[in-house]
N, C-alpha and C positions, 0 to 999 in steps of 0.2 A: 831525559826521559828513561835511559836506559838504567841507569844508575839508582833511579827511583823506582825501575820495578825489580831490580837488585835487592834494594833497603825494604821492600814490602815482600818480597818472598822470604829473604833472612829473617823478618818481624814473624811472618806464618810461622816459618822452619823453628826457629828457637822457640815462638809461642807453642808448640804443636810436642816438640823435647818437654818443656815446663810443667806441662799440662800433664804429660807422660811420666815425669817425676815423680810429679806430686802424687801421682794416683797409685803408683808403685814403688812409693815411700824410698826411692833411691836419693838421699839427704844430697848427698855430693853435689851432682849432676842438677837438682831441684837448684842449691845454691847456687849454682855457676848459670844457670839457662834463663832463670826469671828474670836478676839484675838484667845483663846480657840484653834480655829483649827491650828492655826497659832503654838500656841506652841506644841498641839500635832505633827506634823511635825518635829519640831525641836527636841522633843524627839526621832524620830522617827529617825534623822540622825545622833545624839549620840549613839542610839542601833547599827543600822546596818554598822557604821562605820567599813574600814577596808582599810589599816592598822587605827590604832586606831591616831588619830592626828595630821594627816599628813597637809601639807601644805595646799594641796586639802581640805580636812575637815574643815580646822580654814578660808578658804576662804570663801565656804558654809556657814560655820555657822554666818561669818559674814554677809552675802548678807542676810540671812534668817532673819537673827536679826534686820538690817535696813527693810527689805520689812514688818518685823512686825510693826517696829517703824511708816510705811507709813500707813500701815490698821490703825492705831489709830487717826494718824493725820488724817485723809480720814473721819473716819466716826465721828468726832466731831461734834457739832450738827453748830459752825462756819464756815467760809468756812477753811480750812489751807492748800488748792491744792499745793500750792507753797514749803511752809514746807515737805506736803507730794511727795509732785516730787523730793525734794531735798532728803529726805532719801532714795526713792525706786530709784534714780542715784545712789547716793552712793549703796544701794544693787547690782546695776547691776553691778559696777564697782566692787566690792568684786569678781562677778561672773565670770568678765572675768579674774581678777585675777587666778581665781581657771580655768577655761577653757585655760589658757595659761602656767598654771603651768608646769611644766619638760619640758613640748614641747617648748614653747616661741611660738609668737605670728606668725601662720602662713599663707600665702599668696596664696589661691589658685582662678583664674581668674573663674574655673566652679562654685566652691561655691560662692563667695561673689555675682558673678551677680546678682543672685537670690533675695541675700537682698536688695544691693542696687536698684532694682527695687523696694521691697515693701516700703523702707524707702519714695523713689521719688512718690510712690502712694496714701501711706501715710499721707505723709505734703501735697501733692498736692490737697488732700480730704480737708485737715480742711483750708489752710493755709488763703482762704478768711475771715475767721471766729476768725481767734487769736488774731488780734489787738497786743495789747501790750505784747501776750504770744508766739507770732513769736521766738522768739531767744530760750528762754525756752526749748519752745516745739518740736524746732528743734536740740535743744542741747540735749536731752532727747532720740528723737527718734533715734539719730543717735549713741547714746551711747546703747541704749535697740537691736538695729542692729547691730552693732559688737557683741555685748553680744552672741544673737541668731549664729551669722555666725560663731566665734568662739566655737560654741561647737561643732559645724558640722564639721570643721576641727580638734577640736582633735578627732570627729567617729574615720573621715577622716584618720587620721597617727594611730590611736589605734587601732579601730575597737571590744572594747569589751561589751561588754552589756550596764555596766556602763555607758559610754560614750555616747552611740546610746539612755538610758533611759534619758540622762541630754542633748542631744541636739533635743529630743523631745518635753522636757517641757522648753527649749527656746523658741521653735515657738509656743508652747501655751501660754508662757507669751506673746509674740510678739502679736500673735492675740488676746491677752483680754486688753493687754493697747491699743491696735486698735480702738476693739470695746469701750471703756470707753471713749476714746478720740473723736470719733464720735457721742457717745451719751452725751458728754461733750459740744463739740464747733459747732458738724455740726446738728443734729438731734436727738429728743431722740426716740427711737422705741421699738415695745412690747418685754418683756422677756430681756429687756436692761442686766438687772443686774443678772440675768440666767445663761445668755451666759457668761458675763465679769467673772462673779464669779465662776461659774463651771469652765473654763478655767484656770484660776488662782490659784486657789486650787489644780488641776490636774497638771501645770506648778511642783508648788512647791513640792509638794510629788514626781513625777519624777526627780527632780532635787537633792531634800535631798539622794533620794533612790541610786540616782549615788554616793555619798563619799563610796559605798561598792566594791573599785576596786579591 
């Protein structure tokens, strides 16, 4: 326990540097704080894992590993958005892996609604704006939309903590590739990277936190 609010205060402290970085365009410090938080996290779902290894676990940890592989390609001083879109799919797809594990993949008309609205709100915000990133970006979002919608159906048939903490930090991932995506293609607006980053960081620590089933 103690140890675990070690690894979640260092997660705040370094998210809290990142964020600070990036707003204050300090490259160096941006470089070294964002990975950094990224793997304290992943420490942080090796500790609290339970059972110790389980399929749930080696899914997480891959989704964590590619979403890290994505902050790197992201904040390169080139552009490599494409590169980075393709790892953090591949993360999300790890993610539903693990959100569909024991259950399999399930179908309920009250939840899905809901996302398939925001995906339709979504693409519908940027889609003037994609040019040549239409298919991508609709391939992305609608894969980052099941991700979110299936963890809300394993609450859904589970209903334990775990579950309820990891399909939390679904729809905060859902809302921070939102905002990045609007502040990418439609507009850029103050505290851009505040919001996308606080969100995103908060995603991830609830979602590591759920392999404690």
């Amino acid at each position: 326990m103690i140890l675990l609010f070690i690894m979640t205060f260092l997660t705040c402290l370094f998210a809290i540097f990142a964020i600070r970085a990036r707003e204050q365009k300090l490259r160096i410090q941006f470089y070294f704080f964002k990975p950094l938080t990224m793997f304290i996290i992943l420490w942080m779902a090796t500790v609290v894992a339970q059972p110790k290894y389980s399929h749930y676990f080696w899914f997480i940890m891959g989704g964590l590993i590619f979403c890290l592989a994505g902050d790197i390609l992201l904040m390169l001083p080139s552009d490599r958005f494409i590169a980075g879109l393709i790892s953090f799919l591949a993360g999300h797809i790890f993610y539903i892996l693990a959100f569909t594990s024991g259950k399999g993949f399930t179908f309920s008309l009250e939840i899905m609604f809901p996302f398939v609205f925001l995906e339709i709100l979504i693409y519908g915000i940027l889609v003037r704006r994609l040019n040549k990133m239409k298919l991508p970006v609709f391939i992305y979002t609608t894969v980052i939309v099941i991700m979110a919608w299936q963890s809300w159906e394993r609450w859904n048939v589970m209903g334990s903590i775990a579950t309820l903490l990891a399909a939390i930090g679904a729809v905060l991932f859902l809302i921070s590739d939102g905002l990045l995506a609007i502040n990418r293609f439609r507009k850029e607006y103050p505290y851009a990277h505040v919001l996308i980053l606080s969100t995103y960081y908060g995603a991830q620590c609830l979602i590591a936190l759920s392999v404690h089933q």
